[in-house]
N, C-alpha and C positions, 0 to 999 in steps of 0.2 A: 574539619568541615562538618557543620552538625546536617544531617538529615532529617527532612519531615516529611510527612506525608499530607498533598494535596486531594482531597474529594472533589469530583465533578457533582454538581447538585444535578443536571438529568442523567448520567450515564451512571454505571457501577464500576468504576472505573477510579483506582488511586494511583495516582503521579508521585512517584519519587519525587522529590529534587532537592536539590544541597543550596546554595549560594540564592537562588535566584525565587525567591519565597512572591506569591502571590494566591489570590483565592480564587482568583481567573483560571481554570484548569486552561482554557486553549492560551490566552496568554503566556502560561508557563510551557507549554509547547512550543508558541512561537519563540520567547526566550531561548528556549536550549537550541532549536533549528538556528536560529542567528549565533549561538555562541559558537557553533558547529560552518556555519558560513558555509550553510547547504545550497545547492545551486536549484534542486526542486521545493516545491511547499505544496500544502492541502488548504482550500479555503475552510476558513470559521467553521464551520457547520458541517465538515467531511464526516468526523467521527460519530456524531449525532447520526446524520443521512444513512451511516451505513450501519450503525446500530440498530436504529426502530427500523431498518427494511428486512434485517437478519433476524429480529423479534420474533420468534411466534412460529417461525421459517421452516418449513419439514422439508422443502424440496433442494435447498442449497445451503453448503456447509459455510459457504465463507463470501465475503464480496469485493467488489472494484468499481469503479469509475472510467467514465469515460473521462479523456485527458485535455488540457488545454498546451502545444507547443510553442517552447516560448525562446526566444533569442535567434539564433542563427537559420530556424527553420519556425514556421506560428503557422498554426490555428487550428481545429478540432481536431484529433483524432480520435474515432469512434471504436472500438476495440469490442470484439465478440469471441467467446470460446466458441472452439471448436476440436474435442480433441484429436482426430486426422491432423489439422492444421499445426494442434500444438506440441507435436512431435519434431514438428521441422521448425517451428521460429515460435517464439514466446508470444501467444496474443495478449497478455495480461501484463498490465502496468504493474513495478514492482510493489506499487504502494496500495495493497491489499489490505482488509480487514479479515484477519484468522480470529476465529473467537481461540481461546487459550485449550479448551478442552478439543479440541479437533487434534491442535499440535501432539498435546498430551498425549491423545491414540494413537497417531498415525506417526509420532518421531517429528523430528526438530530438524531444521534446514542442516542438509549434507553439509557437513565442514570440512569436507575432502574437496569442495567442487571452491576452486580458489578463485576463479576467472569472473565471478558476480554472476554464475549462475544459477545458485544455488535456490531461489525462487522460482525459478522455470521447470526445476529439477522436483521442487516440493511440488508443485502445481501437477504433473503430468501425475507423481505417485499418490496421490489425493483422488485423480480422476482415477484410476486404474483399482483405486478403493472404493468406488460410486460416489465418491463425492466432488460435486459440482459447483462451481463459482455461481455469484448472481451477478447481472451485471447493474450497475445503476446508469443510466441513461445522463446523468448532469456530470458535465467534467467539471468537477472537483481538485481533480489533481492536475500540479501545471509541472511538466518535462522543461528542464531549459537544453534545448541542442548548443551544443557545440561543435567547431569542425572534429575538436578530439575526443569527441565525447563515441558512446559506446551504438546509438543510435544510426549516426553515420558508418561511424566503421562498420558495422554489420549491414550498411544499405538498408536499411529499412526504413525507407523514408515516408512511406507510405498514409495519408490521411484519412 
């Protein structure tokens, strides 16, 4: 399997990918998500939106989006930090924008925390380090519920 490397022309951002060659960077994203037969996705334009908002950015380390819920359970959930709150239930969708040097300082998602916690787990040690999520106002990212999904089970249905 030969590997190349894909360039984004607005972001600083190279995409592996093996098999699945295009010059489309988000294309080759949706490609792997579908070869992966992901039940969540990010519109076109996520990685852009949360890129030039982190730009320039002194007051927050890293960013997210509000959500769109889709399948068994639909329609905005608007999602806010709070770290009080985020002690006790994860207010932040997992599909976050960490720029690569934050992780570099602060360590890499616990790989002891087995249960898919391990984002809620970086998130809280991030605030406890002054560093702050920004939120982006446009849901971007779409959750599909399911009855077995991890949404319900935890009750958190909340919009």
């Amino acid at each position: 399997m030969e590997m190349k490397q894909i360039r984004h022309s607005k972001l600083p951002i190279t995409l592996i990918s093996d098999d699945h060659l295009t010059t489309d960077f988000l294309k080759a994203i949706q490609i792997q998500m579908n070869e992966y037969s992901w039940d969540d996705w990010i519109d076109e334009n996520t990685l852009e939106e949360l890129y030039f908002n982190l730009l320039g950015e002194k007051k927050y380390a890293y960013a997210f989006t509000d959500c769109f819920l889709e399948g068994e359970a639909q329609g905005r959930r608007k999602k806010i930090f709070n770290l009080f709150e985020q002690m006790f239930i994860n207010q932040i969708p997992y599909s976050i924008f960490i720029p690569r040097k934050v992780f570099i300082e602060n360590g890499f998602y616990d790989e002891k925390m087995q249960l898919g916690y391990e984002d809620w787990e970086f998130n809280i040690r991030l605030a406890k380090n002054g560093l702050f999520p920004q939120r982006i106002k446009q849901p971007l990212f779409h959750y599909r519920v399911t009855k077995n999904g991890m949404l319900i089970k935890l009750n958190c249905t909340s919009k």
